[in-house]
C-alpha positions in Angstrom: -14.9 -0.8 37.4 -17.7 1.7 37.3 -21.2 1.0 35.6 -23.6 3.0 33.6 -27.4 1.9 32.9 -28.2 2.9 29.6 -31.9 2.2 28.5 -32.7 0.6 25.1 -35.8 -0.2 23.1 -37.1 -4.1 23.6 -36.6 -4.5 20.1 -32.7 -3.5 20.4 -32.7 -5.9 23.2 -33.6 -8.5 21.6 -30.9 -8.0 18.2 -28.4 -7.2 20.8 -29.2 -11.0 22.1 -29.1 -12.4 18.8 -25.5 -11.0 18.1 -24.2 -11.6 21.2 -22.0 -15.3 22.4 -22.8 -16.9 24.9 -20.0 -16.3 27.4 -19.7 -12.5 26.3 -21.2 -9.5 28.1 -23.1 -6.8 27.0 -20.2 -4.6 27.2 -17.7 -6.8 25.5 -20.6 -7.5 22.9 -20.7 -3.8 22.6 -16.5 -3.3 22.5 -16.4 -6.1 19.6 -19.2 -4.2 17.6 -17.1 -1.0 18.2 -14.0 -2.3 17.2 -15.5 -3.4 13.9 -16.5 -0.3 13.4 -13.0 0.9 13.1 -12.2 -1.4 10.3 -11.4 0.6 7.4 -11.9 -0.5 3.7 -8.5 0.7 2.4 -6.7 -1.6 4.5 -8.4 -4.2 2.2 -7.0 -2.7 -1.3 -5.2 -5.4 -3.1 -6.6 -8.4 -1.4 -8.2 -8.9 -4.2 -6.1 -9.6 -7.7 -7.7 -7.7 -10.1 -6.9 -8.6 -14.1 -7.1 -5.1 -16.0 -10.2 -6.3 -17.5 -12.1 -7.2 -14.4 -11.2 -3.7 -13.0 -12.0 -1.9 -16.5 -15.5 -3.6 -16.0 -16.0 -3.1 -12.4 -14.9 0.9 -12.9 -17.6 0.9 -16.2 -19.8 -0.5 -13.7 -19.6 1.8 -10.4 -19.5 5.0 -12.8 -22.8 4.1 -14.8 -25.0 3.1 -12.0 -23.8 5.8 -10.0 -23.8 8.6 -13.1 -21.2 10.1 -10.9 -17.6 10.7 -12.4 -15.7 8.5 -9.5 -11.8 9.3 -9.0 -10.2 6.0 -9.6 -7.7 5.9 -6.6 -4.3 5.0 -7.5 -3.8 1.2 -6.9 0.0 0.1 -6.1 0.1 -3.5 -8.0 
């Protein structure tokens, strides 16, 4: 396996050291923090059961603070 050095701030170093296990490596540390970067919030729709007046309130919500005029997406029940 090849290596690369890579050089980081002391201040990364040391939240990279907090985050990381104790029998990990840097580079699995760094593989597990990519890997949950690939998690994608769809794949959590519906884990969550929703009454229609919790989602009324929560849709009220997101479009008031937001002034935005969201696109509710379609929600398979």
């Amino acid at each position: 396996m090849t290596s690369k050095n890579i050089s980081i701030t002391e201040d990364v170093y040391n939240k990279l050291l907090k985050i990381k296990r104790k029998d990990e490596s840097f580079s699995e540390l760094f593989l597990r923090l990519l890997e949950i970067q690939n998690v994608r919030l769809d794949k959590c729709f519906g884990a969550w059961n929703l009454s229609e007046e919790e989602e009324k309130e929560i849709w009220k919500d997101i479009t008031q603070r937001s002034g935005r005029n969201w696109k509710k997406p379609n929600m398979v029940k």
